[in-house]
N, C-alpha and C positions, 0 to 999 in steps of 0.2 A: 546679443540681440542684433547686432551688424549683420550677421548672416541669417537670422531669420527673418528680416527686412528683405536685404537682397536675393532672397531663395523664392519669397513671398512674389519679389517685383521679376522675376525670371521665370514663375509657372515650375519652382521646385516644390515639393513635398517633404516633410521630415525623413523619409526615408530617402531622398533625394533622386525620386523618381520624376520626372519632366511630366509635366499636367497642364504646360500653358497650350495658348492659342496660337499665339504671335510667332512668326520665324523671329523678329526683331530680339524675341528672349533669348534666343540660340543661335546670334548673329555671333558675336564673342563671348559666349559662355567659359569660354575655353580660357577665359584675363584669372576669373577666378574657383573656376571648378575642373577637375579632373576625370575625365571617363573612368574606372572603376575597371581594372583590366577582368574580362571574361564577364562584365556584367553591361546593364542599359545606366545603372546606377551613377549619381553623379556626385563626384567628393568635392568639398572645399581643399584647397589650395593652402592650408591652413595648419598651423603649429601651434597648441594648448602648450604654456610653459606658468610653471607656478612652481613657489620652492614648499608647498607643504600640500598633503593629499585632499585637502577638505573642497577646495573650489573645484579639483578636475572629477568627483564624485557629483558637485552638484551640478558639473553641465552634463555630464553623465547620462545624469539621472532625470536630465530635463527633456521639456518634447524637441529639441531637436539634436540630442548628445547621439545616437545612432547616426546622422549626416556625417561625422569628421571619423577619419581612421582611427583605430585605435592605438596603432605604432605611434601618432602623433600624439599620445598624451606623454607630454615631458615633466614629471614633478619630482621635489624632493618630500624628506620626511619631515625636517626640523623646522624650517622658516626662515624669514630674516628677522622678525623681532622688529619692523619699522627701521631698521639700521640698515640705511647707506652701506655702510663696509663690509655689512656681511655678505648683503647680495651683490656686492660687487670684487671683495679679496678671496672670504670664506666660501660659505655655501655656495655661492653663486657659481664660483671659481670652478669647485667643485664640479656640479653639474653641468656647466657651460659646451665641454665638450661632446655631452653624448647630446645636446642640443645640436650641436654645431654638424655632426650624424647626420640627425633628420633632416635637417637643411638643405646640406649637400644632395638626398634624394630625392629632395623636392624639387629640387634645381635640376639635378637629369633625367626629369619630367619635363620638364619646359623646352619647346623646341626655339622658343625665343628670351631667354629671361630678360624683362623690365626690369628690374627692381627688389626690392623691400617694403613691405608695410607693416610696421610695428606699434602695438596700441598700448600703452601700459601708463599709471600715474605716477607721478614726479612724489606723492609721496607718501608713498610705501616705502618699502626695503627690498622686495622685491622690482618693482617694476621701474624706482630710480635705480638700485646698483645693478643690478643685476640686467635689466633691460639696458643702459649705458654700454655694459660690458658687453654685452652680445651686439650691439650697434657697430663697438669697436672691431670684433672678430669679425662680424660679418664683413667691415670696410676693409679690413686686412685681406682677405679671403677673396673678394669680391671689388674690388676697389674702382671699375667702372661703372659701376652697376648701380642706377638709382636709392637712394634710400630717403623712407616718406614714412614719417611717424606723427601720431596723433596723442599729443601728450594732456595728461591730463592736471593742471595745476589745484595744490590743494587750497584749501577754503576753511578758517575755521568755523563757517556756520556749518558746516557738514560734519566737519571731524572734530574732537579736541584732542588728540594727541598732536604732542608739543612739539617735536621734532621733525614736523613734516615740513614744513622750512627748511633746513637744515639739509634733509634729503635734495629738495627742488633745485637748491640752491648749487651742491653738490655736482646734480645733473644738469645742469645749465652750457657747463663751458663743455661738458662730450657732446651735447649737441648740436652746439655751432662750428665744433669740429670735424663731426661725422657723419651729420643727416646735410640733403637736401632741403628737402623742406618739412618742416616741423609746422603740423599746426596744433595750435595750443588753442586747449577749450578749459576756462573755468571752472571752479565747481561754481562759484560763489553767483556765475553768470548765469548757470544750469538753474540755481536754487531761487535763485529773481525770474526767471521766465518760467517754474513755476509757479509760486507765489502769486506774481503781478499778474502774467501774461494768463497761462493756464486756471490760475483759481485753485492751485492744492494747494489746502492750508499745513500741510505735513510731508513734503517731500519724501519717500523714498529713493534708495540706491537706483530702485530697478525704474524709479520714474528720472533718473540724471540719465540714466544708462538707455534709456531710449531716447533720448535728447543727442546724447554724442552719436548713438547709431545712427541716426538719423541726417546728424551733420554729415557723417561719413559716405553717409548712403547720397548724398547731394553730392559730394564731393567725388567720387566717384564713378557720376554717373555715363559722363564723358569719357569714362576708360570702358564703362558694360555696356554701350548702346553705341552707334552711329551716330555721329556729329558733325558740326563743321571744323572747333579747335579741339584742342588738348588730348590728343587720341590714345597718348601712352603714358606714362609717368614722364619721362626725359621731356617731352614736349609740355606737358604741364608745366617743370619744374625751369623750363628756360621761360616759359608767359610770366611766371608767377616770381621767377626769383633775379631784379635786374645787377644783384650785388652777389656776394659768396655770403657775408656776412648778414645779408637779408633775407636768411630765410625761414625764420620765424613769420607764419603767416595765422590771418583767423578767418576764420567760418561766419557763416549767416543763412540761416535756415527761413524759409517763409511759411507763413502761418497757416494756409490751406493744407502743409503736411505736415504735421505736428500730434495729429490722432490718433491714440493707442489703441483705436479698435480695430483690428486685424483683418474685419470681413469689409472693410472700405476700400473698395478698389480705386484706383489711380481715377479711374474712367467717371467714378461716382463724387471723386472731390468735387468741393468746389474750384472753379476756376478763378485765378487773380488776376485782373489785369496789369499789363507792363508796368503802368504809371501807380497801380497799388501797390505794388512789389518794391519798386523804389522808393516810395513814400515810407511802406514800412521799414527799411535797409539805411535810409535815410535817420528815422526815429530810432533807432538802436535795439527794441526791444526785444528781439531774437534773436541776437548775435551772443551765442555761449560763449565768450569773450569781452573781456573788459575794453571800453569804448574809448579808442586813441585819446593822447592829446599831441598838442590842442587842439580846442573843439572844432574851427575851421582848421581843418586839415586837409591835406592831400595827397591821394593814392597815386602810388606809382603803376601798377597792376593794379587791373581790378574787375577780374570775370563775371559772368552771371551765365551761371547753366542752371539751363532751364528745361523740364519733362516737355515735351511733346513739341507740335511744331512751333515755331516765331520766327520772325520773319527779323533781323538784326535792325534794318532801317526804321521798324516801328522804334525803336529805343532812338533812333539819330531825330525822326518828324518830330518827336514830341516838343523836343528843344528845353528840355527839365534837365539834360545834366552837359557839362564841359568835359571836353576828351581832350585830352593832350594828343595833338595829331605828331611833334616830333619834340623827341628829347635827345641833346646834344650829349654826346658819351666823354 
């Protein structure tokens, strides 16, 4: 759903032909989409990996499975079974390399490579061992090279298998060893801002799964458009991260975008003001992330990107929040 968000917000079409308006969509379309050699068509920048064939059939099969290459569907047969070891010793192991393939030519694509961006949940067997393991390769392989994961922590009101602890917990220390910045999204946070926030009395996957795409798509947004900070991964990840060891970060999505109807243009939201924004961000209740402690607490970093224009000094007149103007190293 991540890319049919940012296809949507770029004037892409499921076949990935360009239908916007705006040059602004086609200012750095190039961070996350590839010209399509001998065609106008435009590819995601993108690598399907799954260790069993059922999910890379249903994005396949889905309206936007024709946008991503087909070279890039990387799957196995077997699975990992929710086991840690398998997608990280066994099967994963397995596979790992003809991943590591695709990678590489995605890479001598790129006339500038940023980074990584890797999306998977802490617990599966897949997407902890296995997503760890390729973190690792990739840092070996790449070892300058940003790396920016959006992990997704489990929750048992969503799942009951037992073992997904155990997985999380697993992937925990490859991440503070190998990623940049990791940001971590909830289930249980997902399943409360529908519930509370939204009014679904019965969450679905595909309604958690447009919550993270949607964090992602904010989080991001400063890498696909024209801004004043954060313009590439490296620079995000020096705003965002003032420790090595601190860089497990969270998200907060505001409520004007939060709509799963499709034909709601950016231009037809409603608009929030500065001071609702922080009010809301303030109240916690759309942060897919569990709510620091302690309760007064204090942020070392703490961005806010925001769609269209704002003026930085409206946030400094209002005089509602304290900035640490210097912090001694």
């Amino acid at each position: 759903q991540f890319w049919e968000i940012i296809s949507e917000e770029h004037g892409i079409d499921p076949t990935g032909v360009y239908r916007g308006t705006s040059d602004l969509q086609l200012e750095r379309i190039s961070v996350y989409y590839n010209e399509a050699s001998g065609k106008k068509n435009l590819v995601p920048r993108a690598i399907l990996l799954d260790l069993e064939p059922g999910t890379m059939d249903a994005v396949r099969s889905g309206g936007y499975g024709q946008l991503f290459r087909p070279d890039n569907f990387v799957f196995g047969q077997s699975g990992a079974g929710n086991n840690w070891a398998k997608g990280h010793y066994t099967e994963g192991a397995e596979l790992v390399d003809a991943v590591l393939d695709v990678v590489r030519k995605e890479c001598e694509n790129c006339d500038c490579l940023q980074g990584f961006q890797l999306t998977h949940s802490l617990g599966g067997g897949t997407g902890s061992g296995m997503g760890t393991l390729l973190i690792s390769k990739i840092r070996e392989e790449y070892p300058d090279r940003i790396m920016n994961t959006y992990s997704v922590v489990p929750s048992p009101k969503v799942s009951d298998t037992v073992v997904e602890p155990y997985n999380a917990v697993l992937s925990i220390h490859q991440l503070v060893e190998n990623t940049d910045e990791t940001y971590c999204i909830d289930n249980e946070a997902l399943y409360d801002i529908c519930y509370r926030t939204l009014k679904v009395p019965n969450p679905t996957y595909g309604d958690l799964n447009h919550l993270v795409s949607l964090t992602m798509s904010g989080v991001t947004t400063c890498l696909r458009f024209p801004g004043q900070l954060n313009a590439d991964l490296r620079k995000l990840a020096v705003n965002m991260v003032p420790f090595p060891a601190s860089s497990f970060l969270y998200a907060w999505i505001c409520a004007p975008h939060i709509s799963r109807q499709p034909t709601v243009q950016s231009a037809h939201r409603p608009r929030a003001d500065t001071t609702d924004v922080r009010r809301q961000e303030h109240d916690g209740g759309l942060r897919p992330a569990p709510r620091p402690l302690p309760h007064r607490r204090r942020h070392l970093p703490r961005p806010h990107v925001h769609e269209g224009s704002r003026r930085t000094d409206a946030v400094h007149s209002k005089q509602e929040q304290q900035f640490l103007r210097r912090m001694d190293s």
